[in-house]
N, C-alpha and C positions, 0 to 999 in steps of 0.2 A: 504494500500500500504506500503508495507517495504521499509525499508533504503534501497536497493540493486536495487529496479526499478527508486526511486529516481535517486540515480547515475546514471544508467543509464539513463533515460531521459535527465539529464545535461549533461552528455556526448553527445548526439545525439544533443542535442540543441543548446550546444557550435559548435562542427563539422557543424553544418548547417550554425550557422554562419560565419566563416571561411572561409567556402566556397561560403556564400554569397558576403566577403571583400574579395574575391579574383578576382570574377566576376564584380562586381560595382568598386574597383578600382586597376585597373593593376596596375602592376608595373612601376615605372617612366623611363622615357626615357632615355637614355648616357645623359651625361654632359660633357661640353668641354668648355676647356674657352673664349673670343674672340679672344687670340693672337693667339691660337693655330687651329682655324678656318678660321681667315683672318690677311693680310696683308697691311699695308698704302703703296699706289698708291705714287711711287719715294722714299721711304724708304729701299732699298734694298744695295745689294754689288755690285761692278763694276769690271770687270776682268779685269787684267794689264797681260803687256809680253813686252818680252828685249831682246834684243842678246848681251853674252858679253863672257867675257872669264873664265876660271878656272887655273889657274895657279899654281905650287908648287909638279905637279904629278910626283910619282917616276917611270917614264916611263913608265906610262900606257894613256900617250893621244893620241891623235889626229896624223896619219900617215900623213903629211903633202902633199905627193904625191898622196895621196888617196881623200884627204880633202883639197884643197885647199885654201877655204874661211878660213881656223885658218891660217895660214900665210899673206896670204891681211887683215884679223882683227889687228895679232899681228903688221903688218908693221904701220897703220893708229893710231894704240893707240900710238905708238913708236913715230909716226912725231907728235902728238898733244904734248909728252910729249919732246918735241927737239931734241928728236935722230931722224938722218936720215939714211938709210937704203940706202947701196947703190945699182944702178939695176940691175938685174939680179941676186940676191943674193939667193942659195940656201938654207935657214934657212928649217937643219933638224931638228923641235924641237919634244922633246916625254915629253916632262910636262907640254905640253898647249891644251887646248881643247875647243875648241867651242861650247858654252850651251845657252839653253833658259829657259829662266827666268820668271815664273810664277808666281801669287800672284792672292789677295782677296780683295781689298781695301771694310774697311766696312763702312754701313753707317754711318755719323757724325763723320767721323775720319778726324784729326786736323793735321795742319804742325806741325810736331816733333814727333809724334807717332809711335811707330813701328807694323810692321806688319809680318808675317811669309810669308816666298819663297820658291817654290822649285824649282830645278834646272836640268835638263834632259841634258842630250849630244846629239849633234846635229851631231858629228862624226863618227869616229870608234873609238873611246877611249875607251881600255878597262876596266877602272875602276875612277871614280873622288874621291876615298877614299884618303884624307890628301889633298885635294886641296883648295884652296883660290877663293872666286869670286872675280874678278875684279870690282871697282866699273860701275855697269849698269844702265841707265837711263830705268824705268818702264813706258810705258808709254797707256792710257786707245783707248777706239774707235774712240774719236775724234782727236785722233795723238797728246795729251797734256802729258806732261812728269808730274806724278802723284807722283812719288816716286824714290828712289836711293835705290838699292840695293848692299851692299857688307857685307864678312862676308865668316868664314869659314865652309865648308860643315859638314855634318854629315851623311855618308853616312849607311845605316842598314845590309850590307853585310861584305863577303868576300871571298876569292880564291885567289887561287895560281895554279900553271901550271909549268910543266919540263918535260922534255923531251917525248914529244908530249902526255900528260896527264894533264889533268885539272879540278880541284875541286872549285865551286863555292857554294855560298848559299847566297841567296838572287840576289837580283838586282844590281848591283855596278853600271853602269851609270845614273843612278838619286839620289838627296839625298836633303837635306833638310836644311836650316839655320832659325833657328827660332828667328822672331824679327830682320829678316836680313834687312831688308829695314824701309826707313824710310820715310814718309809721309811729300811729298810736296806740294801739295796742298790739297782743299779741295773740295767736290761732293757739291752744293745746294742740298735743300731738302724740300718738300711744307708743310713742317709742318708752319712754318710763313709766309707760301703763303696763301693769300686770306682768305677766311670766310669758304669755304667749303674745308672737306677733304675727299679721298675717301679712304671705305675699299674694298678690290680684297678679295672676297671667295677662299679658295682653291678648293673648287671642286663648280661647276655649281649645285645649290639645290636650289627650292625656299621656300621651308621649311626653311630650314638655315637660309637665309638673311631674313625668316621674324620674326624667332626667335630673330635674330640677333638686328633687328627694333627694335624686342618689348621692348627685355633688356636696350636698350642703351636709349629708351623712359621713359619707370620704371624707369630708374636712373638719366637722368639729364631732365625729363619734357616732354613735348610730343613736339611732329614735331622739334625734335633734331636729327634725322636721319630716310629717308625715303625710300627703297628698289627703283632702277634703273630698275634693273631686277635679276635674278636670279646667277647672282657674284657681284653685284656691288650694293653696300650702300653706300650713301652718306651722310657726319655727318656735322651738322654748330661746326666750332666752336667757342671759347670765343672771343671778343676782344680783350682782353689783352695778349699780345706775351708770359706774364710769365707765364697765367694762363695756356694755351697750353698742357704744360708738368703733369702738376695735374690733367688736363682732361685726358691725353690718357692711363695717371696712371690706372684713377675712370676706366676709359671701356673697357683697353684690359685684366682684371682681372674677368669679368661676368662672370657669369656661361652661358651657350648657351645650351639649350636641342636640342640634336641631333635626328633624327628620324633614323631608320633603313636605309641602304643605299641601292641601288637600285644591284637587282640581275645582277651578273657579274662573268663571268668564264675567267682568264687572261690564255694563251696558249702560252708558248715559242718553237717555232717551231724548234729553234736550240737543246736545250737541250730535250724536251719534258716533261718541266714539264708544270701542270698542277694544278693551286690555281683557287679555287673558295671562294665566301665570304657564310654567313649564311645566306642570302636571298632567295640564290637558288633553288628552287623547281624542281622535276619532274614528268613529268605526264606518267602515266600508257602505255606501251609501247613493242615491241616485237623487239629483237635484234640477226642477225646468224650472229656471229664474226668465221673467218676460217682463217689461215695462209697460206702463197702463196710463196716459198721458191726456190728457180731456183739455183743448183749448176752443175759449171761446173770443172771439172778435166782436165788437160792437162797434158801427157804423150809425152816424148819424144822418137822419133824410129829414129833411125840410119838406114841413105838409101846405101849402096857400090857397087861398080861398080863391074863387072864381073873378077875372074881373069886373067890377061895379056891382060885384056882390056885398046885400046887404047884412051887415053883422059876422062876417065872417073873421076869422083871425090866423096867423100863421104859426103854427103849430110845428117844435121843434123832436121828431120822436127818433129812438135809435133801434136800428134793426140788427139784431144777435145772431149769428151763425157760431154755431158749438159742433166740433168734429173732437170724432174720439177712435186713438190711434194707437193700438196695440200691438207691440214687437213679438214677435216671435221666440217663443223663450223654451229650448233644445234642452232637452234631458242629456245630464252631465252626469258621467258615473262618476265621484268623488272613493279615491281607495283611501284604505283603513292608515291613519297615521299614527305612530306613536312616540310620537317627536315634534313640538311645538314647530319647528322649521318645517314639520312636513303636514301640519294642521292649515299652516298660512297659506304654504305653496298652496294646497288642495281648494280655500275659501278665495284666494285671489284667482283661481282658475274658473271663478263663474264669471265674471267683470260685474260684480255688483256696487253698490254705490254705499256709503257706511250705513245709509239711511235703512237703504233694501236690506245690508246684512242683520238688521237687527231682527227681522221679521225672519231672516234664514234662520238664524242662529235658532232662535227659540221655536219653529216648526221642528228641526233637528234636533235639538232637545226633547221636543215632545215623542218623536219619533223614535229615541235610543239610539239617535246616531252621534250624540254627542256626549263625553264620558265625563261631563263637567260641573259644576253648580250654576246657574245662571242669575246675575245679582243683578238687578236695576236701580241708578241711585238717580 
């Protein structure tokens, strides 16, 4: 045997193996870490909102006759601050605007803290670029005043307008004060509540949470967290109020082996798009797509009365002609895919339109020819 069957043999021998550690061991599964697959139960952010003023506009606010709530604002701040307003007073003001006041209070946030606002018109004002918020009480769901917001806007736009002509760019009645508000009180939070904590999955998998088990066992001992059901894990944890924080360090940092997600085709019925994930499958199938098109034309004919006719009038009516024009739509054997590239090849081989596919998609559905969940948002 010469050197040249040699090599070859070791070529063959290696390639078999190869191909043998390809089939005994797959490839490893996604990795994700625990913070980025679940979340601790009352850890979260609290939405705030305020009604208060904008002040300083160079006559782009609030038309007072149009909006009357910014003058009963402006007259109640005025009497809290000892001006009295006498009644009946017509205040025509144009650099006051009435705004709602929005924010994010996050978890574990402290009296003195600030936090970012943004700020909407609630009028007709036609721009809050260069205005001031008055200071506004932020207050959460259960009607507690959580924070104070004031501070000047920063609005992202601009325009101008003359004589009946108007260039705008961007949005000018909302805009933004960053760190405008300042935190006064504070949210509890069950991290030093009780012995037990809970993690919330973000999506429903029992694979997950029991990945999720096994890691958080691996690393701090067994029956230190034990799946609920399939969002919800429930972990013990230390005694010690200090150790708490070094715990959720050690766990929300694991690695979590993900498994494939479960076939799902999302369908936005407004735009007509259409996202599916890589799970998707289809199975072997016959498809006649035809377009169905109804146009109608309106022509107008002028009717007139006879001449030296008495009381007659010229009568303007339009005459409709409506044709209705139907393509020919060829039955397309669609073969089985099982492979997201060969899902799309097979759907772009009808020539339909995103609008038509949605109506495919879910006949195919209904038919078992499609292996996928069908969501409409």
């Amino acid at each position: 045997m010469d050197q040249t069957d040699k090599f070859l043999r070791a070529l063959i021998a290696l390639a078999w193996l190869a191909a043998s550690a390809a089939i005994w061991w797959p490839a490893p599964a996604e990795a994700a870490r625990l913070k980025e697959v679940a979340s601790v139960q009352g850890v979260r952010s609290n939405p705030l909102v305020g009604y208060g003023l904008v002040v300083g506009l160079d006559g782009t606010g609030d038309q007072t006759t149009s909006a009357p709530f910014t003058t009963q604002s402006l007259t109640a701040m005025l009497q809290q601050m000892g001006v009295t307003v006498p009644p009946g007073t017509n205040m025509q003001l144009k650099n006051v605007a009435a705004v709602m006041v929005t924010a994010q209070l996050p978890p574990f946030a402290q009296p003195g803290q600030t936090i970012d606002i943004n700020v909407s018109s609630m009028g007709n004002a036609k721009s809050l670029r260069g205005g001031t918020l008055v200071a506004t009480p932020l207050k959460g769901a259960d009607g507690q005043i959580y924070a104070l917001a004031q501070g000047n806007l920063i609005v992202g736009g601009a325009g101008a307008s003359a004589g009946g002509s108007k260039v705008q760019i961007n949005h000018l009645s909302a805009g933004r004060v960053p760190e405008g508000a300042t935190v006064e009180r504070s949210v509890p939070t069950p991290l030093n509540q009780g012995q037990l904590l809970q993690l919330d999955l973000n999506a429903h998998d029992y694979n997950t949470a029991r990945e999720v088990v096994r890691a958080i066992n691996a690393r701090m001992g067994e029956n230190t967290a034990w799946a609920v059901d399939g969002r919800v894990v429930q972990v013990r944890m230390p005694e010690a109020p200090g150790s708490r924080v070094t715990f959720m360090a050690d766990i929300e940092n694991l690695d979590i082996r993900i498994a494939a997600p479960a076939a799902k085709v999302v369908i936005n019925a407004r735009t007509g798009s259409v996202v599916m994930n890589q799970a998707v499958t289809l199975a072997a199938c016959a498809v006649a797509h035809g377009n169905l098109s109804v146009t109608i034309n309106s022509t107008p004919a002028v009717s007139q009365p006879n001449p030296l006719s008495v009381g007659g009038q010229t009568v303007v009516t339009e005459r409709a002609d409506i044709t209705i024009a139907q393509q020919a739509g060829s039955l397309i054997q669609m073969p089985a895919g099982t492979k997201l590239a060969d899902v799309v090849k097979a759907l772009n081989s009808l020539g339909a339109t995103p609008q038509d596919l949605l109506a495919i998609l879910q006949a195919m559905k209904s038919a078992g020819a499609l292996n996928a969940e069908l969501e409409v948002i």
